[in-house]
C-alpha positions in Angstrom: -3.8 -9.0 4.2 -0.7 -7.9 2.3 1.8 -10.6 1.1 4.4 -11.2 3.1 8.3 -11.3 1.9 11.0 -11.7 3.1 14.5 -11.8 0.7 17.9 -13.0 1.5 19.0 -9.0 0.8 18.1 -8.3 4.3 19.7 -10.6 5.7 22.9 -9.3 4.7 22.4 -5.7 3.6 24.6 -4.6 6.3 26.9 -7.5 6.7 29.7 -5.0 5.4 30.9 -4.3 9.2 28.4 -6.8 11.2 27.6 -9.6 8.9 28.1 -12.5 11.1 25.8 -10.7 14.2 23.2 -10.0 11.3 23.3 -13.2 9.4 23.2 -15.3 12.4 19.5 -13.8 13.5 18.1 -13.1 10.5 15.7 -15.2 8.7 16.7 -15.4 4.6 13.6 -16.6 3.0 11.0 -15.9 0.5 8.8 -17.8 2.8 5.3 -16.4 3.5 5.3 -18.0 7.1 9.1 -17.9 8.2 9.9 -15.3 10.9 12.7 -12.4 11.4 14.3 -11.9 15.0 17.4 -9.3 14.9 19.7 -10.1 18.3 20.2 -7.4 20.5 22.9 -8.7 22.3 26.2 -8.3 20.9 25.2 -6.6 17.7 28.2 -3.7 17.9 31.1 -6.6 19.2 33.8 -7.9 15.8 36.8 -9.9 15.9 40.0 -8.1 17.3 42.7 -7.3 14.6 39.8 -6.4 12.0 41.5 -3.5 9.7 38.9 -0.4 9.7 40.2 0.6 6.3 37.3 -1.5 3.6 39.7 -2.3 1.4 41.8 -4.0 4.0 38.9 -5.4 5.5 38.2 -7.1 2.1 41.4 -8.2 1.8 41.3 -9.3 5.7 38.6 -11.2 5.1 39.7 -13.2 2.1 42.7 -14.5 3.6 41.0 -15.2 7.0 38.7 -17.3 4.8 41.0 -18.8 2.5 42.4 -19.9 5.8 39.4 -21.7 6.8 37.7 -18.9 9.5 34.3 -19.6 9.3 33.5 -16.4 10.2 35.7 -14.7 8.0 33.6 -17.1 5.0 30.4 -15.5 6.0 31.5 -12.2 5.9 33.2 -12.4 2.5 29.9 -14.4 1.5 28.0 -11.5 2.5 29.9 -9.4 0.8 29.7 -11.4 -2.6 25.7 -11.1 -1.9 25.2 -7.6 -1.4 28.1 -6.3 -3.7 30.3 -3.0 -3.0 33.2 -2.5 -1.1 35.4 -3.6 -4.4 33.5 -7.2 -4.3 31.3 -8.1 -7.6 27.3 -9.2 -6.5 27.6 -13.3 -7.2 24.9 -14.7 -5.3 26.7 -18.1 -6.9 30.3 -17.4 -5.5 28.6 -16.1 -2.0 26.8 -19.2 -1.3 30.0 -20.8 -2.2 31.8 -19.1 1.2 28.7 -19.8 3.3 28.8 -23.9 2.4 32.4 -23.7 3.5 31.6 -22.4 7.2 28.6 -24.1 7.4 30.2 -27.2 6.7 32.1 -26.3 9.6 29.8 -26.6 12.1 29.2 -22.9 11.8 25.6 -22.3 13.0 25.1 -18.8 11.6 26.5 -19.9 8.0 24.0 -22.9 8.2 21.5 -20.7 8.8 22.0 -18.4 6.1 22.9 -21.1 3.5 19.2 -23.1 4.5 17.4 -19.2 3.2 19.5 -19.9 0.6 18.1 -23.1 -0.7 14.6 -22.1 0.3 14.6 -19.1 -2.1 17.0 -20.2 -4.8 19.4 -17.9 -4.3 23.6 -18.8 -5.7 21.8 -21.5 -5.6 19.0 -24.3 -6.5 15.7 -24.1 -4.4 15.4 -27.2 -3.0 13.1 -27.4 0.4 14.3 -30.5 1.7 18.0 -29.1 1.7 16.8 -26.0 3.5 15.3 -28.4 6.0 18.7 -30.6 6.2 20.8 -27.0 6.8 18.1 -25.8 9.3 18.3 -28.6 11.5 22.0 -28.5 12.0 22.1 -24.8 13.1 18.7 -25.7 15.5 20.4 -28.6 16.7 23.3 -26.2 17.9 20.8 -24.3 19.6 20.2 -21.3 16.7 16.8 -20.4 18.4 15.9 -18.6 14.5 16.9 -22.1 13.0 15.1 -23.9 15.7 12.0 -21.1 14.7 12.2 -22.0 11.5 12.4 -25.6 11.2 9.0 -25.5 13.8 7.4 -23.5 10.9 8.8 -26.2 7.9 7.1 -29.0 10.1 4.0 -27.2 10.4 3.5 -26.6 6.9 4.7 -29.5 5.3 7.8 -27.6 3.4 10.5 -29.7 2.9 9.5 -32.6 5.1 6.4 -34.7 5.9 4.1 -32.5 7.8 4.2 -32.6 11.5 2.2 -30.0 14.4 3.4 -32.3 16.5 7.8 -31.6 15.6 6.3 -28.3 14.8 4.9 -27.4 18.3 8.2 -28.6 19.5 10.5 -27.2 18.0 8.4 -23.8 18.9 8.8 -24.6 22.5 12.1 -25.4 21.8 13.1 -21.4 21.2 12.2 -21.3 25.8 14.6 -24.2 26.4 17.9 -25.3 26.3 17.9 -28.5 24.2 16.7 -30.4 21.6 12.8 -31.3 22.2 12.8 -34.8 22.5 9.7 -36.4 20.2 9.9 -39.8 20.0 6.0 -40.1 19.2 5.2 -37.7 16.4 2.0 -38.8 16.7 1.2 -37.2 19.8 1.9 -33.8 21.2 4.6 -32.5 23.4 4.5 -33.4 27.0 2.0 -36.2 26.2 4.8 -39.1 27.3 5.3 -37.1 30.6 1.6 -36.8 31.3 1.0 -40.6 30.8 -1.6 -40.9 28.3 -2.1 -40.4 24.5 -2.8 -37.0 23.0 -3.3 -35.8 19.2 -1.4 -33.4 17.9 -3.2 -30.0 16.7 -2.7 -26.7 15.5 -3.6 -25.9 19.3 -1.0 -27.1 20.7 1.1 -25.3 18.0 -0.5 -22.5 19.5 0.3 -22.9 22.7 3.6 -22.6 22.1 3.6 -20.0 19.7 2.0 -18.0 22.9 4.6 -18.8 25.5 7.4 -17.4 23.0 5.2 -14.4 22.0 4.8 -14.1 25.8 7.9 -13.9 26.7 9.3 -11.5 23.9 10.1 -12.8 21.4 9.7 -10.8 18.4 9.1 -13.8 15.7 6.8 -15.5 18.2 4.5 -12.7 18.6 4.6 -12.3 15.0 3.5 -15.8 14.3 0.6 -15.9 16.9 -0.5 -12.3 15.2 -0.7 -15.2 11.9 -2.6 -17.4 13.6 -5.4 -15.2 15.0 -5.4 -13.6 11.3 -6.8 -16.9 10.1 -8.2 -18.5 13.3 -5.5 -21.2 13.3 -5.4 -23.0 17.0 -7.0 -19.6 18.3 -10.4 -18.2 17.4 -10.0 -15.2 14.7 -9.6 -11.8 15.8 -7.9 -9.1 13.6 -7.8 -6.8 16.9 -5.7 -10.0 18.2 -3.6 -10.3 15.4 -2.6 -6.6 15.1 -2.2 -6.1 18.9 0.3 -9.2 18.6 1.8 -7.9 14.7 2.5 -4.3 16.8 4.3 -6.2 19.5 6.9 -7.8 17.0 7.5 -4.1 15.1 8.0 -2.3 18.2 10.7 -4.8 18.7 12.2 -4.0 14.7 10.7 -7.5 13.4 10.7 -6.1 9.7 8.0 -8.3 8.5 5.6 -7.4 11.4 6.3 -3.6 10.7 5.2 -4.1 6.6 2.1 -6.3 7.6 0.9 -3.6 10.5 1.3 -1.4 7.5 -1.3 -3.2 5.7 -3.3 -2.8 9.2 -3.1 0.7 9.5 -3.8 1.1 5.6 -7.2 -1.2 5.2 -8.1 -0.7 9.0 -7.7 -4.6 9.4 -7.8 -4.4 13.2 -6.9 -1.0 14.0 -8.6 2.1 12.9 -7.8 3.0 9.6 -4.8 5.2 9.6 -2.6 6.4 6.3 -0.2 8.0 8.6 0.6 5.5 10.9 0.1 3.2 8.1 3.1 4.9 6.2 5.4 4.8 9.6 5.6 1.4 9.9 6.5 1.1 6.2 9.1 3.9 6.6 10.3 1.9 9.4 10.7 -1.8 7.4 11.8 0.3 4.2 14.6 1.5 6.1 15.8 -1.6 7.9 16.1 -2.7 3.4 12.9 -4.6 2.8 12.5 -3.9 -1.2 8.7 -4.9 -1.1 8.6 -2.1 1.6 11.0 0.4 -0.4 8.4 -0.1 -3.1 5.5 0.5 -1.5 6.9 3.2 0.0 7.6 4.6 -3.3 4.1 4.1 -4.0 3.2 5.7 -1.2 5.2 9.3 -2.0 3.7 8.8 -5.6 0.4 8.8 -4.5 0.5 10.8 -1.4 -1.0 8.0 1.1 -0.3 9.3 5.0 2.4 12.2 3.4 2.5 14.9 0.9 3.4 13.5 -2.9 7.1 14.0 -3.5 8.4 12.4 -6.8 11.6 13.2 -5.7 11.4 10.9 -2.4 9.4 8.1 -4.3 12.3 8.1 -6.9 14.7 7.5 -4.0 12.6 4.7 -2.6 12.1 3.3 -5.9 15.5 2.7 -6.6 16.5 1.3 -3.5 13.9 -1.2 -4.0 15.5 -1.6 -8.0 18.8 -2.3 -6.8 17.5 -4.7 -4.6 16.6 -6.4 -7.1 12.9 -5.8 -6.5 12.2 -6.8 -10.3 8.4 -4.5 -9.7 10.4 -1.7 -9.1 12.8 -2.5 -12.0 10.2 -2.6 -13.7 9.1 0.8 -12.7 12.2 2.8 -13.1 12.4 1.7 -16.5 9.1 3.0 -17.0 10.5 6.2 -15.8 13.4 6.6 -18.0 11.6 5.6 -20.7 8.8 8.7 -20.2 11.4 11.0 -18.2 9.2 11.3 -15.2 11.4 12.8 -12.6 14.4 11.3 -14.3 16.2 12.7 -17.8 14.4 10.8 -20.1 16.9 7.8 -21.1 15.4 4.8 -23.6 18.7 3.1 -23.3 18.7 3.3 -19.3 15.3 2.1 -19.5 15.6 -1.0 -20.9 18.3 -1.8 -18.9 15.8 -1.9 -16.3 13.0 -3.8 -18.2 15.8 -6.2 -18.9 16.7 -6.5 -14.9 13.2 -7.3 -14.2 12.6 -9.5 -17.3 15.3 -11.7 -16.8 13.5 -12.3 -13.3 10.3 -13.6 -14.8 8.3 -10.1 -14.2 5.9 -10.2 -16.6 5.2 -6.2 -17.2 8.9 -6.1 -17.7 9.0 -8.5 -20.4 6.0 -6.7 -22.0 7.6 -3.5 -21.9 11.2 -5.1 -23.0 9.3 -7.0 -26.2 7.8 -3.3 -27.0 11.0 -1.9 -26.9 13.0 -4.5 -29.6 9.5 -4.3 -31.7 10.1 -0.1 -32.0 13.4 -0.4 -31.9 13.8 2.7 -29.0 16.4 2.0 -26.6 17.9 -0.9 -28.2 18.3 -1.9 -31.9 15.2 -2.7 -33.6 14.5 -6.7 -33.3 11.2 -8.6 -34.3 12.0 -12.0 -33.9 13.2 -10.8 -30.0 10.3 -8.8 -29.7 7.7 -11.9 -30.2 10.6 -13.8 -27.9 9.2 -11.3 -25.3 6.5 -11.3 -25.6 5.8 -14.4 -25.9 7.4 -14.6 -22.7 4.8 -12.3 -20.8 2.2 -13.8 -22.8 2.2 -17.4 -21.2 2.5 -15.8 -18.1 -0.6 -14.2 -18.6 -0.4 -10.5 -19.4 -3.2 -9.8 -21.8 -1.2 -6.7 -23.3 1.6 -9.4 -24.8 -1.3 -11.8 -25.8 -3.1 -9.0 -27.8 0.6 -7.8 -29.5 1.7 -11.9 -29.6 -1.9 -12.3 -31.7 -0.4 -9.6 -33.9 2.7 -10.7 -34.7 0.9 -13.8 -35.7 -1.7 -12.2 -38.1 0.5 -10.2 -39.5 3.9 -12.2 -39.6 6.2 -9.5 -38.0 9.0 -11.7 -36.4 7.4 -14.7 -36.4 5.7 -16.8 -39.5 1.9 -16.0 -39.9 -0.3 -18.4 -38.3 -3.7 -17.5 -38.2 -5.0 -19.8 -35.9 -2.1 -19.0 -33.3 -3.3 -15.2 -34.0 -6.9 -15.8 -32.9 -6.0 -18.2 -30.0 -3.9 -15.7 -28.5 -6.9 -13.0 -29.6 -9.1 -15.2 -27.5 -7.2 -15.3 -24.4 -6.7 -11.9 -24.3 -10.2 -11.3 -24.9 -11.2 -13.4 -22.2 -9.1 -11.3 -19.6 -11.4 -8.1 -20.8 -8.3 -6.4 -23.2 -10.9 -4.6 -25.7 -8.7 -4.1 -28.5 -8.6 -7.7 -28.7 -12.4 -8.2 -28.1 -12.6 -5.7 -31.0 -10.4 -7.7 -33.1 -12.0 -11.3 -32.4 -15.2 -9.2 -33.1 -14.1 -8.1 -36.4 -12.7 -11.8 -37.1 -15.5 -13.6 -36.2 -17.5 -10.7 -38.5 -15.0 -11.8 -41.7 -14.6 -15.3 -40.9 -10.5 -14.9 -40.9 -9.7 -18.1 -39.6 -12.5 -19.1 -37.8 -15.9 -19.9 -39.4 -18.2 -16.8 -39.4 -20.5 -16.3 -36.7 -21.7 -12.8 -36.8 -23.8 -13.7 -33.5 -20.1 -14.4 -31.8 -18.8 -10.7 -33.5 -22.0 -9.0 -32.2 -20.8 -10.7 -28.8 -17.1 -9.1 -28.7 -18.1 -6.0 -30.3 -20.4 -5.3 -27.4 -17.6 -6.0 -24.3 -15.2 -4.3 -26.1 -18.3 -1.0 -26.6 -19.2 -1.5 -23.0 -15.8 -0.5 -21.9 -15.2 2.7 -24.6 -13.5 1.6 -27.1 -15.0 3.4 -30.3 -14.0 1.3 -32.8 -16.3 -1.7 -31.0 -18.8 1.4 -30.8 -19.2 1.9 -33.7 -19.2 -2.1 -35.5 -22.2 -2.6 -32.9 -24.1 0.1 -34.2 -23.4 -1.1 -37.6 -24.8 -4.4 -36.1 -27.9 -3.0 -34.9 -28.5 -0.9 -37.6 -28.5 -3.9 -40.1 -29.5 -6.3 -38.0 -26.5 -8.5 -39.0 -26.1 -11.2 -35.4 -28.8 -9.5 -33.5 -32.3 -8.3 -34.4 -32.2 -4.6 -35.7 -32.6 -1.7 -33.6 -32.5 1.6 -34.7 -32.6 3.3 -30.9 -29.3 1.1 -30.1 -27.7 1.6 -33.1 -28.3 5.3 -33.3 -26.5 5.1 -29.7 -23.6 3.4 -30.7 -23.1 5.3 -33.2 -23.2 8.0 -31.3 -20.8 7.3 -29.0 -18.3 5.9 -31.7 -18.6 9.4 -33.4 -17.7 10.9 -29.8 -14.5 8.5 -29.7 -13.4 10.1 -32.7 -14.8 7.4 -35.2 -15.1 9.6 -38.4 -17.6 7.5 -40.3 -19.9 7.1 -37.2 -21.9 10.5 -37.6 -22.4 9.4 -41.4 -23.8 5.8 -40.3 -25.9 7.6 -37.7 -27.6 10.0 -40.3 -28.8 7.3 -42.9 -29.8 5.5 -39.7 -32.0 8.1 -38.3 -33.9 8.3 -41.4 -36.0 5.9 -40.2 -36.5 6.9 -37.0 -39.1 9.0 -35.4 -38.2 12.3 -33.3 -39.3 9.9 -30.4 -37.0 7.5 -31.2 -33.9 9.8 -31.8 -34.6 11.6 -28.4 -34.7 8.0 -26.6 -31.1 7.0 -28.1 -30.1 10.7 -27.4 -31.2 9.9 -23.3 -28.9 7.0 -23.8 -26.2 8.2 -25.1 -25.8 10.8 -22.1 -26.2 8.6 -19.8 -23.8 6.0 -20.9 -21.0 5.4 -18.9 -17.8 2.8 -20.0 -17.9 0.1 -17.5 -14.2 -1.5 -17.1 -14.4 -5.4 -17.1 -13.3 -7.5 -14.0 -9.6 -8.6 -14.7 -9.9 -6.1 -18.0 -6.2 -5.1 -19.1 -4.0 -2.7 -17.1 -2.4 -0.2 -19.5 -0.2 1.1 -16.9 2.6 -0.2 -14.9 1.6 -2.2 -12.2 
C-alpha cells in the first residue's frame, strides 16, 4: 500500500481566515499511523471585531498576540507557517507563537505544537515532547489529541509501549473523561469486570471499531489499518477499503490518498484509474503535497484522465511550494529541459537547491551536476563533489559513479584511487553499468586493484547484459582471446556484434579478424543470437530519470 503522509502544511494551509477551527482538528504529523479528523461544527464561526481587510487582520493579530490571546498566537503562528499575507514562511518564529498559547492552556496550540515536535518542524523532532504536548490537549478533552496519544501508546513512539493506554485512550474519543488505567497491565474495563485480562491488539480493536462505528472519520480510518495488516482483526483488503472509503467520504485526507492507492492497484476494490484519480483529486485539493504530486504524475502520464502537461505543471508546483522536496526536485528538472516551462538553468537550480537542502537525494545529484558544468550557477568542482558526495552516501548510484570520477580523475577533489574504485563498486553493485564497465576495465588494467581479468570478464558481462556497448564490446574482446574466460568465437562474434550496433566503431573490425576462424555454421549461430538478444535491466539498476 502507498505510504502514508501527512505534513504540518495541511494543518494550516488555510489558517489565513480559520486557523484556530483548522489547527485544532487537524493532525500535523509525518506519522505513518497518526489520523486526520476536520470538525464540522463551527468551522465558518471567528472572533467578533476581526478586521476583513488582510493586512489589518495581520496587524490584528499581532497585537492580539502580543497581548497574550492565545488564539490570536495560533493564528499569527499559522501565518508564520504557511507564509503570505505580508508574513515571511519561519517555521522557527511560528512554533514560537504556538509555544506561547499552548503554554496557556490552549488545547488547539498544544495540539499543533506536539505535530510540531513529531516532524521537526521550527523545531527539533523529539517524540517524547510530542507525547508531553499531546497529553495536555487530550487531557482537556481534544478528542484528535486524545486519538493521537492512543496511537503513540500503541506503537511505542515517544513512550514505553502500551495497547493497554492505547485501547484507552481510543475509547476515550466516545467519552467524556480521562480513561482511568491504573493497571497498564491489563485492558480496559478489566477492574470493573473483577478479574485479570491481558492487554492485546484486540482489544485495541475493539475500540478502534466503536469509534469507526459511530463516525468518526480517523477511527474508521484506523480500523481500515488494521484489517490492511490483520492487526486485532483477521486481514481483509475488502475490509480495509470499505472502512478507508468511509473516512474519505467524510474529507479524512489521508483516507482519500490511500483509497487512491486502492482504486489504482485494485487492493480491495476493482481496479479503477478513474476513481483512482478522484480521490487523489479530492486529497490534492484539500493541500496534501504527496497527493499534488501524484496527481501531477497522474496528468503526466494520463492514469484515469487525458495527459495535460499544462494541469500536471499546476499540480506540480503546488506540491513544490509545499515544500514537497520530490516535486522540487521535478520542477527543476523542468526548467532545466524547458518542458512545458521556458527553459530557465538558473530557476532550475533554485529548485534542485530547495529539495537538496531537504536531504532529497535526486536533488543533490542534479545540483552537484549543475556546479560540475557550470549551467545555472557558476562553475564549481569542489561544490560539485560536495553534492555529490551528499547523494552518494545516501545511496544514489548516479552520484557514486560521478563521486568515483572525481576521484580517478582529481576534478574537485585530490585523486584517490582507491576511494575511486570503492565508490565504482558500490555503484556497480546497485546495477549502474557505466560503472560495471569501468570496474570491468579496472580490474582488466589492474588500476588500483590487483588484476583479475576473471573479475573484468565479470563486470563486463552485467554491464553487456543491460546494453551498454562499450561492456559489449570488451566481452567480446574477452571471448575472442580467451583472456578471464575460456575462448569462444560464437560469443565473441555476438558481442561484437552488438557493440558494433551501439555504435562501437572498432567492434565490426574485431568481429572480422574474429570470424576468420569461424565456420559459416558458426557465424550463422552468433548471427541467431545476436537477433534475439534483448538488454535485460538489472534489479535496483540505476534510474536515469527523475524519480
Amino acid at each position: 500500500m502507498l505510504a502514508r503522509l501527512l505534513v504540518l502544511g495541511v494543518a494550516l494551509a488555510s489558517c489565513a481566515f480559520h486557523p484556530i477551527l483548522e489547527a485544532a482538528t487537524t493532525t500535523a504529523t509525518n506519522s505513518p499511523h497518526v489520523k486526520t479528523q476536520k470538525a464540522a461544527q463551527g468551522k465558518n464561526q471567528q472572533p467578533t471585531g476581526v478586521p476583513q481587510d488582510p493586512a489589518q487582520r495581520v496587524k490584528w493579530a499581532r497585537g492580539a498576540a502580543q497581548k497574550g490571546f492565545a488564539p490570536a498566537q495560533v493564528w499569527l503562528g499559522a501565518m508564520y507557517y504557511s507564509g503570505g499575507q505580508g508574513v515571511p514562511k519561519n517555521t522557527a518564529e511560528a512554533g514560537g507563537w504556538f509555544r506561547r498559547a499552548a503554554s496557556r492552556g490552549f488545547a488547539p496550540a498544544q495540539f499543533i505544537l506536539a505535530g510540531m515536535y513529531q516532524s521537526g518542524e521550527g523545531v527539533p523532532r523529539d517524540a517524547a515532547e510530542s507525547v508531553r504536548w499531546l497529553r495536555k490537549a487530550a487531557e482537556q478533552g481534544d478528542v484528535s489529541a486524545q486519538w493521537n496519544l492512543g496511537w503513540a501508546y500503541e506503537k511505542g513512539e515517544g513512550v514505553t509501549r502500551n495497547v493497554a493506554e492505547a485501547a484507552a485512550w481510543y475509547g476515550k474519543t466516545l467519552e467524556g473523561s480521562r480513561p482511568a488505567v491504573t493497571d497498564t497491565t491489563t485492558a480496559p474495563g478489566a477492574e470493573r469486570e473483577g478479574h485479570s485480562q491481558p492487554a492485546t491488539s484486540e482489544s485495541v480493536a475493539g475500540c478502534v471499531r466503536a469509534a469507526a462505528e459511530a463516525g468518526l472519520a480517523f477511527a474508521q480510518c484506523k480500523l481500515g489499518d488494521m484489517y490492511e495488516r490483520g492487526e486485532g482483526v483477521s486481514k481483509s483488503a475488502a475490509e480495509a477499503a470499505k472502512w478507508y472509503w468511509k473516512a474519505a467520504a467524510q474529507g479524512m485526507v489521508e483516507a482519500q490518498i490511500t483509497l487512491w492507492g486502492c482504486y489504482s492497484n485494485g487492493d480491495g476494490v476493482p481496479k479503477d484509474s478513474a476513481e483512482a484519480t478522484k480521490w487523489l483529486t479530492q486529497a490534492a485539493r484539500q493541500g496534501l503535497a504527496l497527493a499534488q504530486y501524484n496527481l501531477a504524475m497522474v496528468y503526466t502520464r494520463g492514469e484515469g484522465v487525458p495527459r495535460d502537461s499544462e494541469e500536471a505543471l499546476k499540480w506540480l508546483r503546488r506540491a513544490a511550494e509545499r515544500e514537497f522536496a520530490a516535486a522540487q526536485s521535478r520542477l527543476g528538472l523542468r526548467y532545466m529541459t524547458g518542458d512545458g516551462v521556458p527553459e530557465d538553468a538558473g530557476e532550475a537550480v533554485k529548485w534542485f537547491r530547495k529539495a537538496a537542502d531537504q536531504g532529497y537525494p535526486r536533488a543533490q545529484y542534479n545540483l552537484a551536476v549543475s556546479y560540475a558544468s557550470g549551467r545555472g550557477v557558476g562553475k564549481d568542482p569542489a561544490e560539485a563533489v560536495t553534492w555529490f558526495r551528499k547523494a552518494a552516501e545516501q545511496g544514489d548510484p548516479n552520484a557514486q559513479y560521478n563521486l568515483a570520477v572525481c576521484y580517478a580523475s582529481g576534478n574537485g577533489t585530490p585523486k584517490d584511487a582507491a576511494a575511486a574504485v570503492e565508490w565504482l563498486r558500490k555503484a556497480a553493485g546497485q546495477g549502474d553499468p557505466s560503472a560495471q564497465c569501468s570496474l570491468g576495465m579496472i580490474y582488466g588494467s589492474g588500476d588500483g586493484v590487483t588484476k583479475d581479468a576473471a573479475e573484468a570478464v565479470k563486470w563486463f558481462r552485467k554491464a553487456a547484459e543491460q546494453g551498454d556497448a562499450k561492456s559489449q564490446y570488451n566481452l567480446g574482446l574477452s571471448y575472442g582471446r580467451g583472456e578471464g574466460i575460456p575462448q569462444d568465437k560464437v560469443e565473441a562474434y555476438m558481442w561484437l556484434s552488438l557493440a558494433a550496433a551501439g555504435g562501437q566503431g572498432d567492434a565490426l573490425l574485431q568481429r572480422y579478424q574474429v570470424a576468420r576462424d569461424m565456420s559459416q555454421e558458426q557465424i550463422a549461430t552468433a548471427r541467431r543470437l545476436t537477433e534475439v538478444f534483448s538488454p535485460r535491466r538489472e534489479s535496483g539498476a540505476a534510474d536515469q530519470g527523475e524519480k
